[in-house]
Every structure is written in C-alpha cells, then in structure tokens.
C-alpha positions in Angstrom: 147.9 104.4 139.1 149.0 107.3 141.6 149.5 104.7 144.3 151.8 102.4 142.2 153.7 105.7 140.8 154.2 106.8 144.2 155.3 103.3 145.5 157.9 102.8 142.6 159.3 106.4 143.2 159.9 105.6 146.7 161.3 102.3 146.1 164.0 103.9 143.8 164.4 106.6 146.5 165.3 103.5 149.0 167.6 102.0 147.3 169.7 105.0 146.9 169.2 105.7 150.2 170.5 102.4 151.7 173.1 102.4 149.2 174.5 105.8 150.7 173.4 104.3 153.7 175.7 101.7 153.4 178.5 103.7 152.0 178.5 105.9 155.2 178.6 102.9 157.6 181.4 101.0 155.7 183.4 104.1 155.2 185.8 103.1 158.2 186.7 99.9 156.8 188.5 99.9 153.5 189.9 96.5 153.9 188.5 93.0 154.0 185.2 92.1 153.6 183.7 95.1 154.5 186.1 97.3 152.4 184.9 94.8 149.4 180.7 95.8 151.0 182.2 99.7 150.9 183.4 99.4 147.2 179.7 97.8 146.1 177.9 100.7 148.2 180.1 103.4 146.9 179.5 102.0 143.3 175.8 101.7 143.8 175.5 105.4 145.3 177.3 106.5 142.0 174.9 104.6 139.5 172.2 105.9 141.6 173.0 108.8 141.4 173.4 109.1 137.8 170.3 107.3 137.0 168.5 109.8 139.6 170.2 112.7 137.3 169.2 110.9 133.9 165.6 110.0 134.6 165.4 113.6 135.8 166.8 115.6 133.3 164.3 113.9 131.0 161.9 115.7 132.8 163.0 118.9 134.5 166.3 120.8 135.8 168.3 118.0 138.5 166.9 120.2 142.0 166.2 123.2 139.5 170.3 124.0 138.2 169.7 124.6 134.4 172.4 122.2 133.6 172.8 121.8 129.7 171.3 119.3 128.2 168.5 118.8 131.1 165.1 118.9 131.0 164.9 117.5 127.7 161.0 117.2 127.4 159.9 120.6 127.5 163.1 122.0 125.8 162.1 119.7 122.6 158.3 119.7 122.9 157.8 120.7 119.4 159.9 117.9 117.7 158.0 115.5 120.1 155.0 117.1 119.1 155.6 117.0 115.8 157.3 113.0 115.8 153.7 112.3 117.4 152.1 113.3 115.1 154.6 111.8 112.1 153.8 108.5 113.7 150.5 108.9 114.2 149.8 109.7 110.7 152.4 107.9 108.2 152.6 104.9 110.2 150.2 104.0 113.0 147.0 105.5 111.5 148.2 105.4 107.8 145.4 106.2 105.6 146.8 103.6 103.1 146.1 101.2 106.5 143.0 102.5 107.2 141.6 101.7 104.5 143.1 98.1 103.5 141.5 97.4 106.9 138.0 99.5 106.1 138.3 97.1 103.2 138.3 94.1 105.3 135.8 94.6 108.1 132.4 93.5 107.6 130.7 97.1 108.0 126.7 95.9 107.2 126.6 92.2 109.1 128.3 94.2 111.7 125.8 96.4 112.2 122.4 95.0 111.4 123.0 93.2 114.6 123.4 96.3 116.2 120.5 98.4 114.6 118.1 95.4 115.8 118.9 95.1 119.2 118.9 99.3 119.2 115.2 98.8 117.5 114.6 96.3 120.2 115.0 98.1 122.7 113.8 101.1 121.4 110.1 99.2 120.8 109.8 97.9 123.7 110.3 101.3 126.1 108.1 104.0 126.0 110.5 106.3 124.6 110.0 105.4 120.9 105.9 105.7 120.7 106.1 108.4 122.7 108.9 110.3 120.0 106.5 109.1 117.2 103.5 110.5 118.3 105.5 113.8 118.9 105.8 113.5 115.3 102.4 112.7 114.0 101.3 115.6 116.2 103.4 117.9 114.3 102.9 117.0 110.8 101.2 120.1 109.3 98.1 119.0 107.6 98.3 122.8 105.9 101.2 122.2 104.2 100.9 118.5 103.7 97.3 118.3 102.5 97.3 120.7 99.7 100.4 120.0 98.0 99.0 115.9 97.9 95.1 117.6 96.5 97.7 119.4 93.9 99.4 116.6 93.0 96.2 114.1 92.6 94.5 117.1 90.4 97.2 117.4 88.1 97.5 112.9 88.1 93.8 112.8 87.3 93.9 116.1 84.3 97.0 114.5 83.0 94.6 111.2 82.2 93.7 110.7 79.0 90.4 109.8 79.7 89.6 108.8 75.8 92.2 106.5 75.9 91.0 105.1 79.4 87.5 104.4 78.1 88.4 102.9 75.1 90.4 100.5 77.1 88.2 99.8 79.6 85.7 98.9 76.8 88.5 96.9 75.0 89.3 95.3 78.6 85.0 94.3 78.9 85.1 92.9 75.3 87.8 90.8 76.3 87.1 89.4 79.6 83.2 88.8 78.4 82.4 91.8 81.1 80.0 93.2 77.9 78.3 89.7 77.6 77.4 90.0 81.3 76.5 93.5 81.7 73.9 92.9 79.1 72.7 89.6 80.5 72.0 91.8 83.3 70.0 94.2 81.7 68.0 92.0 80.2 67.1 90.1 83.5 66.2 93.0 84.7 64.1 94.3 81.4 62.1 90.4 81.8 61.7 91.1 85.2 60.2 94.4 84.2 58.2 93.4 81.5 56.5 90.3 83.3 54.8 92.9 85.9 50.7 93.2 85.6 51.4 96.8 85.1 53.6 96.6 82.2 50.8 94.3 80.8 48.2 96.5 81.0 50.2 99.6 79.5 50.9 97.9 76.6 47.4 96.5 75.7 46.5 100.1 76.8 49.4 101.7 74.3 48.6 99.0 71.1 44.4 99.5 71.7 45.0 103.3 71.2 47.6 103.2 68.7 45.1 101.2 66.7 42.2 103.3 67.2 44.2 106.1 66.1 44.5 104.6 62.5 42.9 106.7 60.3 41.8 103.5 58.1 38.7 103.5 55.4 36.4 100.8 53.7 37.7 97.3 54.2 40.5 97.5 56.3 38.8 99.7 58.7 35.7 97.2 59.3 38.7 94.6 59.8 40.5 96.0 62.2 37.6 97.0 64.1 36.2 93.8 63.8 39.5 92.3 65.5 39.2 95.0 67.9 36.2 93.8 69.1 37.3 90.0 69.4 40.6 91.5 71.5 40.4 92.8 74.8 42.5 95.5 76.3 44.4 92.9 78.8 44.4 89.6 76.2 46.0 92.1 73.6 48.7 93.0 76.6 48.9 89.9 77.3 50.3 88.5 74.1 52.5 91.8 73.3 53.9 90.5 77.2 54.5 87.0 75.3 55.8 88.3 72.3 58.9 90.9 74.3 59.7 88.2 76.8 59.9 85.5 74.2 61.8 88.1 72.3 64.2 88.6 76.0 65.1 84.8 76.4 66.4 84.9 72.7 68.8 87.5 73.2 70.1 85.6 76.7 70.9 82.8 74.4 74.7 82.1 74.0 75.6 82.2 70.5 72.5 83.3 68.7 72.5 85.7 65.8 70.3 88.2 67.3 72.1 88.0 70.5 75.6 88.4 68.1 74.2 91.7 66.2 72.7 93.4 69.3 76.6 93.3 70.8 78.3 94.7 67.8 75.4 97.5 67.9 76.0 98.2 71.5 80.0 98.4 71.3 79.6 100.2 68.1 77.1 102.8 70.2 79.9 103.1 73.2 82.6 103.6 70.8 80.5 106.3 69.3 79.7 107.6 72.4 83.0 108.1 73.7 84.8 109.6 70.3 81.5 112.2 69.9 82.3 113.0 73.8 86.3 113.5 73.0 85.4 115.7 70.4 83.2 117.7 72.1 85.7 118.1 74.8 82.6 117.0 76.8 84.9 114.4 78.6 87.6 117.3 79.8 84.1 118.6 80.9 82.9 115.5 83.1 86.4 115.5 84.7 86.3 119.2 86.0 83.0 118.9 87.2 83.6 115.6 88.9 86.9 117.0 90.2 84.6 120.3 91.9 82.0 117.8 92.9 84.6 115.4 94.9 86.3 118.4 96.5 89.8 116.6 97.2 91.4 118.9 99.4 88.1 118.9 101.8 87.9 114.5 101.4 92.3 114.0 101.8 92.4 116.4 104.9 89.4 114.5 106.4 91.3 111.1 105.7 94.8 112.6 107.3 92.8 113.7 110.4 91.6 109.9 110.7 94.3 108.2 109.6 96.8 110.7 112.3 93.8 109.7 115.3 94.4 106.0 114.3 98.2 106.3 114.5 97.8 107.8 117.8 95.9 105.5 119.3 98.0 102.6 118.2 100.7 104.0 119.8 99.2 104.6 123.3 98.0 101.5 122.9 99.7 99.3 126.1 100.7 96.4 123.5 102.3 98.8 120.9 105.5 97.0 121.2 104.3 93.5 121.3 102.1 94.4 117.5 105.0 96.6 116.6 108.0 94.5 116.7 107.1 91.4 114.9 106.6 93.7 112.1 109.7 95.3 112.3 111.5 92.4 113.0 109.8 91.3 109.7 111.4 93.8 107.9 114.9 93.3 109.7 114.6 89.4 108.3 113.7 90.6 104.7 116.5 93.2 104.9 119.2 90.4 106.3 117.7 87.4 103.6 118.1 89.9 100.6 121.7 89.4 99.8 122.3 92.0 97.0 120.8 94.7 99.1 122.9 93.9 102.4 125.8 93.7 99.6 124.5 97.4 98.0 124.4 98.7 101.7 128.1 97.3 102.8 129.5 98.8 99.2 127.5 102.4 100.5 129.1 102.1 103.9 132.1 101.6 102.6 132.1 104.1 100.5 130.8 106.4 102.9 133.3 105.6 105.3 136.5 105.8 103.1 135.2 109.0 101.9 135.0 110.0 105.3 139.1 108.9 106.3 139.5 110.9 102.9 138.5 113.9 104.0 139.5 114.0 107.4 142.7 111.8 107.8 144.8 115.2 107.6 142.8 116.0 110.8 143.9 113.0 113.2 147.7 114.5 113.0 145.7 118.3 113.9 143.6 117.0 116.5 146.7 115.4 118.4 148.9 118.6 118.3 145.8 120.7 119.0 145.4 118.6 122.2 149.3 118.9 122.7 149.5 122.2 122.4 146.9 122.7 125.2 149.1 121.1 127.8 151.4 124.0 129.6 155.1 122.6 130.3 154.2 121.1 133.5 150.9 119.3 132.6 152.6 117.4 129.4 155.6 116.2 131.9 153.4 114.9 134.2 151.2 113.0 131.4 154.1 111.6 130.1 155.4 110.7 133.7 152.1 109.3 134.8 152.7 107.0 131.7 156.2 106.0 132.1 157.5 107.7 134.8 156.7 104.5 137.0 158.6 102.9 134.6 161.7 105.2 134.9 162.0 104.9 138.7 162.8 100.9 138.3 166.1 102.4 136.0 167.3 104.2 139.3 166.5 100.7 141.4 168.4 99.0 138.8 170.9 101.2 138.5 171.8 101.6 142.0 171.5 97.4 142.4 173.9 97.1 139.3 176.8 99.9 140.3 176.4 98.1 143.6 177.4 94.3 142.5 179.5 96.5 139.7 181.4 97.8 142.6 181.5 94.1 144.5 183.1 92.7 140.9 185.5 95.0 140.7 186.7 95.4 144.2 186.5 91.7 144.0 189.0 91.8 141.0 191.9 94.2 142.7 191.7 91.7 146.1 192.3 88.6 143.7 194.8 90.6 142.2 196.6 92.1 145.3 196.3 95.9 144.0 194.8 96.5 147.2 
C-alpha cells in the first residue's frame, strides 16, 4: 500500500513537472504549432497547480503558509468526528438495521456446525482430557460430599414410610408377589419338615405331651394302651404325613384354606405396619438404619471411585475415539429435536438483541474514542493512506485536462485569427 501511494504521488508530481517542463521549453515560441503546445503546457501547469493546492489544503498548509481555508482536515476534526459517528450510528450500523438483520440470520444452524467441529477438535487433542481431569482433580469432596449426605438424609426422613409400606403391600397384592412369597415359604417349611430330624422331634414332642396327661380310669388305660402299640418314630412319622399333606394343600391354587391363610397374613402386615406407625417404631427403624448405613462415610467412598474411574478414562490413549461417538450422539439428538434448536435460536436471539440494546450507544463512543486518540498528524495520514492515493490521480488529471484545456482553446483563437 506504501509502495502504490508513493508511486501515485510521484506520478502526479511528473506530470506537473513535464507540464512546467514543457512550458519552459515552448516559452520562445508563441506562434504556430509550438505556441498552440505552449498554450496546452501553460494551461496544464495552472490546473496542476491548483489541484496540487486543493488536494493539499485538504490535508495541511500549501508548503506551511496558513492560507485561509487550508488544512481543512484537522481545522474541522470534530465535525468529521462527529459526521462519523452520525453515519456510523443512524445509518450504517442502525440499530433498527441491526436488528431486522439479527432477525434474519440463522443464529443456532449457524452455529451448531461450529460448536461440533470446535468439540471435534477439542476431543481429539490432548488439551480437553487433560482440562477435564484438571477439574475432577479439583472438585472438593469436603464441600461436595456432605451437602449430597444432607440432602439424601433429609429425602429419606421426609418419606412417609407408612405410606411406603402400605403400598408396597398394596403393590405385592396386586402383582401376586404375596401369592409367591408364601409359595416360597412353604417350600421351604416341606423342605423342612421332610428331614429325619424334624421326624424324630415330633414323635419325641407328641410321646411327651401325651405322657404328660394327667388322665384317670378308662381313658388313661386307653391311651396307654395306644401308647404302647405307637412307637416314638411311627408316631413322628405320621405327624410328618399329616403337616406335609397339610403344606401341599395350602400350595394349591384356589383352595379355601389357601384363600383364608392370605387374608390372615395381609391382615397381620397391615397390623403390623399401623401398630409400628403408631408407635413411632417406624421413625425409629429409619434413624437407626440411617446411623447404621453411615452416608457420608459410603457417598465419599463412591466419589473417590467414581473421580479414579474418570481419571483413568481420560488418560486412557483411546479417550477420544470412546468419547466422541458419544458426544457426537448428543450433537445429533440436539440437531433432530426441532423445538429445542427453535427454543435455542429464539434464546440467541434474544440474547443478542438484548445485547445491540444495550450497547449500540457504544459503537458511535468507541469510534470517537479511537478518533480522539489520533494527534493531528496521525488522523491525516490515516485518512491519506486511504485516499490520498486516490487524490494524487486528481492532480494527474488535472494537469492532463488544463493541458488539452489549453490546446482547445489556443486552438479556438488560431481558427479565429485573435492571435
């Protein structure tokens, strides 16, 4: 840009100079056709002349005189200042404008393009898992962990554990989880009661309990008469009989027995859980199972592993090949879910216009701010490094035009012998 300004400036200094040039070498002649080459040169000196003064009193005093009415730059800097900033403001960065075209730009399928290839990127260098692991490193665990044991306490004592239970039985009623939970037990009581051992006990329990009878006369020569026919282990043997015969009964779908023993057992847990309510023995449990579990001591334990975990998955030499598919993932569900791209361009809109609100007064600021930094001489030699190149072709043209000016009308008085 210096070159070209420097090569324009000494083309227009060239053409005055031939034209004065030429002026001085015709001078002698002021007939014929080199008194009609005299009149063009003299012409062309004079309009270079005055284009030389023009372009420079824009600028700066012509060869320092403080003419009037020169140097018309730094004499008026504050009306160009403030024009500047007039235009800038009402008409090239109108807010009105601004926004309209806020309005009509695409802000959020702009940018998700954008934020994935910056995501991209970011994966795949070493640059993001080493930031996040600067971060997992400096998550307090004393701050963090008791305010989440706090909040977990206060969730499980703000349960109503009454209501809990009675829904859970509701729930096990409902789904047939009752029916099953009993089918178990009583696989396991057969399993229990077909044992040798449980055989013998009960012989053992029934021989004694019979012997115990405090019986007289008749009935006591009967039963010790049947006494005497039963063994210890055939009497065990048919109680065995009897309870296990007694078992398979109640696994039976849709007996009576089977029927009556479930409405006593849900009758029993309902029981159960309103004499515990009222007791306050369930508030009780809770405490004591809240003590027991110790959830600060168990969450800071599971922070520790889950922050080890993190770390290694981010040292881990294929981070970015497991990491970006999921994040890419996310991208997809982010660009596929139309109302929440439309949700996000509305809130960068909004965001943005609020922005031009509260700051357009500042673009007009921010120009004269800059302005007003520039001394005299540094804002004539912006604006000349801009359009001085510009200028220079007015004193080329201007010395080319007096000069064919100066043929035409020397032209005219030979044609018209006022020579």
């Amino acid at each position: 840009m210096a070159k070209v300004k420097k090569r324009n400036k000494q083309m227009a200094n060239l053409s005055l100079g031939a034209m004065a040039a030429g002026f001085a070498a015709t001078l002698p002649f002021r007939g014929g056709g080199l008194g009609l080459l005299h009149a063009g040169f003299e012409a062309g000196v004079i309009g270079g002349l005055a284009d030389w003064f023009a372009v420079t009193a824009l600028f700066r005093h012509p060869l320092g005189i403080p003419i009037p009415h020169t140097a018309l730059l730094p004499r008026n800097r504050k009306k160009m200042s403030d024009g500047i900033v007039r235009v800038l403001e009402e008409r090239l960065l109108a807010k009105e404008s601004m926004l309209e075209k806020l309005h009509q730009v695409e802000l959020a399928e702009q940018l998700l393009p954008v934020v994935r290839g910056a995501l991209r990127s970011a994966v795949a260098s070493e640059r993001l898992p080493l930031l996040l692991a600067d971060v997992l490193r400096s998550v307090d665990a004393d701050r963090i962990v008791p305010l989440l044991s706090g909040e977990i306490e206060a969730a499980v004592r703000r349960i109503d554990l009454e209501a809990a239970l009675r829904g859970f039985i509701r729930k096990a009623e409902e789904d047939g989880t009752d029916e099953r939970m009993l089918d178990l037990l009583l696989e396991r009581a057969e399993t229990w009661v077909a044992t040798e051992g449980m055989q013998r006990e009960l012989g053992s329990a029934v021989m004694t309990l019979i012997k115990g009878l405090n019986l007289g006369g008749l009935m006591s020569f009967a039963v010790n008469a049947f006494i005497g026919y039963l063994e210890e282990d055939k009497l065990g043997a048919m109680l065995q009989q009897f309870a296990l015969s007694k078992l398979a009964e109640l696994k039976l779908p849709g007996t009576e027995r089977r029927r009556i023993v479930m409405s006593k057992l849900r009758e029993a847990l309902d029981t159960l859980v309103t004499r515990l309510a009222e007791s306050g023995r369930l508030d009780l449990m809770r405490e004591e199972l809240l003590q027991a579990f110790d959830v600060e001591s168990e969450l800071r334990k599971l922070f520790e592993r889950l922050r080890e975990k993190g770390l290694e998955f981010l040292r881990a030499p294929d981070f970015g090949e497991k990491a970006w598919p999921a994040v890419e993932g996310i991208l997809d569900r982010i660009e596929a879910n139309e109302e929440l791209v439309r949700d996000a361009e509305h809130w960068l809109k909004k965001q943005a216009a609020a922005l031009i609100e509260r700051n357009h007064a500042r673009i007009g600021s921010f120009v004269k701010e800059n302005l007003d930094r520039l001394d005299n001489d540094q804002l004539v030699e912006l604006i000349e490094d801009k359009v001085g190149q510009d200028l220079q072709w007015i004193r080329v043209n201007g010395a080319l035009c007096g000069f064919l000016i100066g043929l035409a009308l020397r032209g005219i008085e030979m044609a018209t012998g006022n020579v």
